[in-house]
N, C-alpha and C positions, 0 to 999 in steps of 0.2 A: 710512191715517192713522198718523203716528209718535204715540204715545201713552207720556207719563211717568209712572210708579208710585214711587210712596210706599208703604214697608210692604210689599214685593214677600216677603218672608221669614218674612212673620207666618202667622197661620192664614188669616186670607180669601187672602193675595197670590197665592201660585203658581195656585190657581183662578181667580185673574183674570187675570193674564197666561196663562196656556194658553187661556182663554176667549178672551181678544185676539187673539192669535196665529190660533188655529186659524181666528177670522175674517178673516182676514188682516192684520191690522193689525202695524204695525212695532212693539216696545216695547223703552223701554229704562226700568231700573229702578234708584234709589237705592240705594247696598250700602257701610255702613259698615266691615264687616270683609270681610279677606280670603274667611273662611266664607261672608259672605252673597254675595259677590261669585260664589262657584262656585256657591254656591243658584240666583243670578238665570241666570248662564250656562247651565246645567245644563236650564232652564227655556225654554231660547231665545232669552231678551232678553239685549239690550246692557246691559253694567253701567256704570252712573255713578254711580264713587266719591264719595262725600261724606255729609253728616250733616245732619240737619233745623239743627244750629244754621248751618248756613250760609245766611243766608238769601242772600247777593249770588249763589253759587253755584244754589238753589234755583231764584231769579228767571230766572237764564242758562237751567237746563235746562227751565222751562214757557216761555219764548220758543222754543226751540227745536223745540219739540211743536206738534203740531197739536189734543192734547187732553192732560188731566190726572185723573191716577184717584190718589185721596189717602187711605190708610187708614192711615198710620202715625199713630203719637203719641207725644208728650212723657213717657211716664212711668216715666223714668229723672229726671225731677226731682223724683216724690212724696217720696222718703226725705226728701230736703232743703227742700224748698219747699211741701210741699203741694197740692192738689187749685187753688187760687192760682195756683203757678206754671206748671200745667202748663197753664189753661186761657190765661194770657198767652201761653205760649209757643204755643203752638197758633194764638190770633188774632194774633199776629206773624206767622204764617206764610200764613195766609188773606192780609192784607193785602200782604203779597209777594207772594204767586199775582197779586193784584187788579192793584198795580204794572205786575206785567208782561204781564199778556193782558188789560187796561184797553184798552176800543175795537175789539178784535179780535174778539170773538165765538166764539173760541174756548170747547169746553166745559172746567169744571172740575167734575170731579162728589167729591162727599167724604164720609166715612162719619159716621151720626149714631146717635142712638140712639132707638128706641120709647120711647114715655111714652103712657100711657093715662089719659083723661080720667077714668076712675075715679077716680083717687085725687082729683080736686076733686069729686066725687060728682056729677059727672054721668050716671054709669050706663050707658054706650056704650063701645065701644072704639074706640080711635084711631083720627083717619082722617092721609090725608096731606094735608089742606087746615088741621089742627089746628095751631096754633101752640106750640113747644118748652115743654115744660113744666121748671119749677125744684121743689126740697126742700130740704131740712134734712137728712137722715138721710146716711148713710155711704153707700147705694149712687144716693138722690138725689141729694144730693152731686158724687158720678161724674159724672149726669147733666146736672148744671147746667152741668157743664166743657163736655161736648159738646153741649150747648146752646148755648152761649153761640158754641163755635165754627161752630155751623151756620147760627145768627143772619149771622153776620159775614159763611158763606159766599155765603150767598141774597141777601144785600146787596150781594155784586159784580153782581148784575145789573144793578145802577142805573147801572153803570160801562162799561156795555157787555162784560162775561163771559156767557156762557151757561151759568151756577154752579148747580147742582142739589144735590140728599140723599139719598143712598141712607139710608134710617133702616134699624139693624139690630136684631131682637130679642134680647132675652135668651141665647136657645139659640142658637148656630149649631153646627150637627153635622157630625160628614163622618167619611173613615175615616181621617182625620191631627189629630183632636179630640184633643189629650194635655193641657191645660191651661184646657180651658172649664168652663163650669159643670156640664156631665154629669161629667167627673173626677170635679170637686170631693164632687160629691154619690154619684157611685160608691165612693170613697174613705171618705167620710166612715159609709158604712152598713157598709163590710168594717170598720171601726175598731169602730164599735158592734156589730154583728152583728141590726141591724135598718134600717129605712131610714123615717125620717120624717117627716112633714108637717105642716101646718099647721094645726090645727084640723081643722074638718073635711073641709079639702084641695080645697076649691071655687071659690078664687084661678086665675085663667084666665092662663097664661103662652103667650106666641106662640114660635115657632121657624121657621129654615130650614135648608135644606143647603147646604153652602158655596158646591156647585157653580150650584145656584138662585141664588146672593148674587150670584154671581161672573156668572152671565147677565144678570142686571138694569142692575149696574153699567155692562156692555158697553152694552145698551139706551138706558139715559140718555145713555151718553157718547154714541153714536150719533145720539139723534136727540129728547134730550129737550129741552123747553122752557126758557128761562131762568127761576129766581126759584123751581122747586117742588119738594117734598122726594116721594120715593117710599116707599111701605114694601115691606122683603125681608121678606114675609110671607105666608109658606107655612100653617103653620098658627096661625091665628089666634088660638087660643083652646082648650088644654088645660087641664083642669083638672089642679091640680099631684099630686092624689093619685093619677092615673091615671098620671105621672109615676114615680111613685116605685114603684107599684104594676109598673109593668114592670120598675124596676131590680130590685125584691125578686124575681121571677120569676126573673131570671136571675141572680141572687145567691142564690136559695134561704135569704133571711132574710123576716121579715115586715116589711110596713107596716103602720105604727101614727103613731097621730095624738099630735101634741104638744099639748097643751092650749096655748090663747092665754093662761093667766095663770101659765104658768111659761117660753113659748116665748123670754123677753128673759134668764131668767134665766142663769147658766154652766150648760152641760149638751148638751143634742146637737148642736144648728147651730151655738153658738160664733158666731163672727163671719158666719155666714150668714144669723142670726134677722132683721136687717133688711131682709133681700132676700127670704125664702122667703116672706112674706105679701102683698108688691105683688100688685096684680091687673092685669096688663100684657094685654089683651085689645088686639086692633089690628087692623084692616079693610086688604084690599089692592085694593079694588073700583078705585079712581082708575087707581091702578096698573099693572095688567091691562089698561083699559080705552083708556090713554093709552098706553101703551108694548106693548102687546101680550104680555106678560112672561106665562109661566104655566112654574106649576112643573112640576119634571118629575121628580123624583129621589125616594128613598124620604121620607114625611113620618118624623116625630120617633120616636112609634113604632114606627113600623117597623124605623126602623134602628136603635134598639132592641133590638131580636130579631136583629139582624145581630153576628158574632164579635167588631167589631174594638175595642169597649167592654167585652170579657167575655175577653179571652184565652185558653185553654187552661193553666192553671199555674200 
């Protein structure tokens, strides 16, 4: 199968395309700079220059494909446009995907995000038959953009696409993590010289490893259903202080609890305080059970304890 990638350069891409590849599949992958151009090469796929704003270009290269694997995004337009513009731009480009493999059957599979029903207090964690949840808050927010674009994508099935979701959780790890939320929060306890949580740290956060993500997505694109979203969810449900409780381990500071009626205020998390309390708990049972998907690679913990989040220096 020739198979189109979006976001070939980002963190999930090169594990997906190696994923493709090594199952035989042809890819060729979107590369706006020269740079990413030798990333994609380097990687084994055929590079096709151009940019998400194109879409007539776009349209050309998923006619071309026999499937479409879509993790990139618009946000090179936050500074200027907002969480707004990005999520226009984004279902501008679903509806172009729709345009051009409308009828054909062809898969589109596209990256979405975890939402857990918790936060409407229903007490469960996310299944992938649950319907995209929306917020208010800054990392809700986020969520609603990729909401809104997975709305759009599931709805080319009515058009004859065979458009799927890979939902992704909060964590995805691997040993080329320079910019996720482990960083973030690695960084953030070397600044303080403690590493902290939330209360009393019993907020359930889900993860995978990249290279898990990157199996799934192959999966769906292979041989998923039209119309259903999947979740890359490894582990379902950590509690965040066991989280933090490893980082101090190998940081050699402590974990200590932030109290919830100073957690909003200026002080440790800073702009993380409206992320570090969701309670993102998520079920992968559908999943597994339809695409035969199981993980297989170090869970969160684990890797963890592994060097390449702790360097030597």
């Amino acid at each position: 199968m020739h198979v189109f990638v979006t976001g070939g350069t980002g963190h999930s891409g090169p594990y997906i395309i190696s994923e493709l590849i090594a199952a035989g599949h042809e890819v060729s992958a979107l590369a706006r700079s020269d740079e990413s151009a030798a990333e994609v090469s380097a990687l084994g796929a055929k590079v096709r220059r151009g940019s998400l704003e194109d879409l007539d270009d776009l349209k050309a290269a998923v006619a071309e494909a026999d499937g479409v694997i879509h993790v990139a995004h618009r946000q090179d337009l936050l500074p200027s446009g907002g969480l707004d513009a990005v999520a226009a731009a984004e279902v501008s480009i679903m509806l172009a995907y729709g345009e051009a493999l409308k009828g054909t059957g062809k898969s589109l599979v596209v990256s979405g995000s975890i939402g857990s029903p918790g936060w409407e207090g229903l007490g469960r964690p996310a299944t992938e038959e649950d319907p995209p949840l929306s917020g208010s808050d800054a990392y809700k927010g986020t969520l609603r953009v990729r909401n809104i674009v997975e709305t759009t994508a599931i709805g080319l099935a009515e058009r004859g696409v065979r458009s799927s979701v890979v939902r992704i959780p909060p964590i995805m790890h691997s040993t080329t993590d320079n910019a996720g939320f482990l960083p973030l929060l690695i960084g953030l306890a070397k600044e303080k010289g403690v590493i902290g949580y939330p209360g009393d740290g019993s907020n359930l956060w889900s993860a995978v490893h990249a290279r898990d993500l990157a199996s799934l997505f192959r999966l769906a694109l292979e041989k998923g259903p039209a119309g259903k979203s999947w979740h890359a969810v490894a582990d379902e449900g950590i509690p965040f202080r066991e989280i933090a409780e490893a980082i101090g381990r190998r940081l050699g500071v402590r974990a200590v609890s932030i109290p919830a009626d100073v957690l909003m205020l200026p002080g440790y998390f800073g702009f993380l305080a409206n992320l570090v309390t969701l309670d993102l708990p998520a079920s992968n049972l559908i999943t597994r059970q339809t695409l035969g998907w199981e993980p297989t690679q170090p869970r969160l913990l684990a890797d963890l304890d592994n060097s390449h989040y702790f360097p030597a220096g």
